[in-house]
N, C-alpha and C positions, 0 to 999 in steps of 0.2 A: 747902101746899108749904113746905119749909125754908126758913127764910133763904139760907142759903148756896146754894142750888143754882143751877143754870145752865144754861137755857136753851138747846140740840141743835139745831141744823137748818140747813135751807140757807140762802141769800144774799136770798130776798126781803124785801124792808123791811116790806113792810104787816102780812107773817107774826110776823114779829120786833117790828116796832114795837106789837101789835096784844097780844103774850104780855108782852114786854117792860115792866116799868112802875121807875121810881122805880131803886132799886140794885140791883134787879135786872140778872145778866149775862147775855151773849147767846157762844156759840160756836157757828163752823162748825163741819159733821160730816168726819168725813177726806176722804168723798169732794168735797164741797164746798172743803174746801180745793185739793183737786188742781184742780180746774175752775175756780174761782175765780183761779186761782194762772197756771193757762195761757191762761186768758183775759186776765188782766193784763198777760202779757208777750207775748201777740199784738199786743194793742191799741197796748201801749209802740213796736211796732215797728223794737226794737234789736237781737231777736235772729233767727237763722234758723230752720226748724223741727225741726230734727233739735238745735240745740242747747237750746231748749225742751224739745222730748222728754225730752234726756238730765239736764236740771234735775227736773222733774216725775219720772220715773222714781228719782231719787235719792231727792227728799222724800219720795215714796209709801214708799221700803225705809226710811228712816229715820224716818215716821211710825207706821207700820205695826208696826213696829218695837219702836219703844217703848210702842203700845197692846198687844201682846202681851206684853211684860216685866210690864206695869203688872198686867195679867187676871195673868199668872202671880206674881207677887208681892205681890200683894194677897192671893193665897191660902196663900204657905207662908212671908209676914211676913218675908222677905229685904230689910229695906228698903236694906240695905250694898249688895246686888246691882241694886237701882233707883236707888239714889244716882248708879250707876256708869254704868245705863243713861241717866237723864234727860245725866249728861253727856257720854256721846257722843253723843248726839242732838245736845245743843246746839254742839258741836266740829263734828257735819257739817255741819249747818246754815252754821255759819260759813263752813267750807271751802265750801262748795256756792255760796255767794251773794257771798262776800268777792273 
């Protein structure tokens, strides 16, 4: 396996800690982020559930989002058009949680 590569999957630790070794990295997969993400802020018990929803429904369009930009410009090397995309990703993101 590459150096650089990194590690895909869900939230179990044994799973992760088990692939996982040394500098190697570990990331959730999208949908793990969304579950992982609404479980968090159940748990927190600061918000209501409809405004949960409409957090999670945000980052799902704005993840989603930019894995589609990413598959589409990885193939036709617009990286001008992904520069543009990673940053409004990271502008909703802000707006969404700020």
């Amino acid at each position: 396996m590459d150096e650089e590569a990194v590690i895909i999957g869900d939230a179990d630790r044994e799973m992760r800690n088990a692939l996982v070794k040394g500098e190697r990295r570990f990331q959730l997969d999208l949908i793990h982020v969304l579950r992982d993400t609404s479980f968090k802020l159940w748990q927190d018990g600061e918000m209501t559930l409809e405004d949960r929803k409409g957090l999670i429904r945000r980052l799902e369009t704005l993840l989603f989002s930019l894995k589609n930009s990413v598959e589409k410009h990885r193939k036709d090397g617009d990286l001008d058009a992904l520069k543009g995309r990673i940053n409004s990703t990271v502008d909703g993101l802000k707006k969404s949680y700020n």
